[in-house]
N, C-alpha and C positions, 0 to 999 in steps of 0.2 A: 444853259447848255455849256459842254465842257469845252473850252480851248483846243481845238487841236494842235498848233503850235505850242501853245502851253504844256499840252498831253505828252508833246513829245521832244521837249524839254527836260519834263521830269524824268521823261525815262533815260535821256543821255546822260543824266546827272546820276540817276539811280545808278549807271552801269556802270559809272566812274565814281562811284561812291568809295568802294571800298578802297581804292588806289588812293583816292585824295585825301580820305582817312589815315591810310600809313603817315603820306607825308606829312599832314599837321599834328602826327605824334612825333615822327620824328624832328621837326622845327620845333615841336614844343620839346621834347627832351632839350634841345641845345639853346635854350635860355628858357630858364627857370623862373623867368619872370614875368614871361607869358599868360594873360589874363585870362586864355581862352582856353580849355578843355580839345583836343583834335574832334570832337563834336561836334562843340561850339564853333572850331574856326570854318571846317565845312558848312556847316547850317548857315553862318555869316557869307560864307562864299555865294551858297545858293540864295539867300537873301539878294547879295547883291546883284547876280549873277538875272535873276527871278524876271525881269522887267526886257529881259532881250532874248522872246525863246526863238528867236531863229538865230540862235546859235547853236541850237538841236540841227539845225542843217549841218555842219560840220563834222569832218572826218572824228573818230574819239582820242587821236594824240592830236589834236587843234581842239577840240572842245577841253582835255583835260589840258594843254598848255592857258589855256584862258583861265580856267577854274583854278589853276596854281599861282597864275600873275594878280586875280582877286583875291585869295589868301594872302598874298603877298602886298598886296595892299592894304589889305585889313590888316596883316603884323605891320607895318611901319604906322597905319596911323593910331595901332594904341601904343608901338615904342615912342613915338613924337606925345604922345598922352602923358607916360611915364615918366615922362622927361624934360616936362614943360618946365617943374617946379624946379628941375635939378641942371638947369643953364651953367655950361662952367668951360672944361675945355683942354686945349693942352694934352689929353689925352690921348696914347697913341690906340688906331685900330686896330686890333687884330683878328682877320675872318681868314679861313681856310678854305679854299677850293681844294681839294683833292683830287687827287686821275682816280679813287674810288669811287668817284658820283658821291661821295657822303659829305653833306655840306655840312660846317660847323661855324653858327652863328653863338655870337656871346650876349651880351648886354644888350639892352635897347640902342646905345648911343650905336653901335657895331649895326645894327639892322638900320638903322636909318641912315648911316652913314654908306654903305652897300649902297641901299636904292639910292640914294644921291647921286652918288657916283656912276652907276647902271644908268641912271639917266643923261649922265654928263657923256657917257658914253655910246648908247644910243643915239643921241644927236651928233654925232661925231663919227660912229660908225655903228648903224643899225644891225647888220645883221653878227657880230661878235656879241655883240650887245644879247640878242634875241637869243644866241647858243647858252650864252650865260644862264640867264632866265629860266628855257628849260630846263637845262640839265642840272641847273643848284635848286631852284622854288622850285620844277613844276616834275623832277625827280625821273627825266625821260634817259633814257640810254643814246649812246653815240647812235647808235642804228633809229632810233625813235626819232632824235631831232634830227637825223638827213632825212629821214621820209617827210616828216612835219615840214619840213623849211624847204625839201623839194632839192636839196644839195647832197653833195656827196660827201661819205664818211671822212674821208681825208679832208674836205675843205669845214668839217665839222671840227675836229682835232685841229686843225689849223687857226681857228677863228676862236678856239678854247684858249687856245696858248695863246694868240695877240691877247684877247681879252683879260687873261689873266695879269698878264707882263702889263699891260695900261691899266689894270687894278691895284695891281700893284706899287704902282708910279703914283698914281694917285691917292690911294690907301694907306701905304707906306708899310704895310706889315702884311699883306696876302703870299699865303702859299702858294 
């Protein structure tokens, strides 16, 4: 017999297929080194994504910020893959946040170097941190992540600029 939590899973994911599509074409344009097809890194998503279908409970800008922070997982752990043999250093980052929502990621060391730092920063201050995340990985609008996060558009814009300016600090090269 079919899952119905399963059943209805598939379909939040189905509905947000096509959006999480875009995004892992657009992540894969901006490094070319990218192992996965935006197919494959959706399909990966929902692979990983497959084993907790109540999270088909969720509104669809909270199901698609998840389905973009799994993406976003699955690219840093095949840039940490690319990168295993290629240990070296000294190099400076350079990622771009843009006020266009169009994220521009470079090299694998550039992507794992990001979520490091997303993380150093999240523990430090969650919710900048969590603005970050939507709006670069999970490709939501100012108005997407105050509804998402339950905050307002201005304390959205506000928590974009901290976050960049301590990505910055820490990055040494963010726009």
């Amino acid at each position: 017999m079919p899952d119905p939590a399963q059943e209805a899973f598939d379909a939040a994911f189905l509905a947000a297929y096509g959006e999480l599509r875009r995004l892992a074409a657009h992540m894969q344009r901006n490094d070319p080194a990218v192992t996965f097809d935006p197919t494959g890194l959706v399909n990966a998503a929902w692979l990983k994504l497959a084993g907790t279908p109540e999270l088909a409970q969720t509104t669809p800008l909270h199901f698609k910020r998840i389905a973009a922070r799994a993406m976003r997982q699955i690219l840093v752990e095949a840039a940490r893959k690319r990168t295993a043999e290629k240990r070296g250093g000294g190099s400076v980052v350079a990622i771009t946040l843009d006020e266009g929502n169009q994220p521009t990621i470079g090299a694998a060391d550039e992507v794992i170097a990001l979520h490091e730092a997303l993380e150093a920063l999240a523990s430090r201050h969650p919710r900048p941190a969590a603005v970050v995340e939507a709006r670069y990985f999970g490709g939501l609008t100012t108005e997407e992540v105050a509804e998402t996060l339950g905050i307002s558009e201005a304390t959205v814009l506000r928590d974009w600029r901290t976050a960049r300016a301590w990505l910055a600090s820490e990055l040494g090269d963010v726009a």
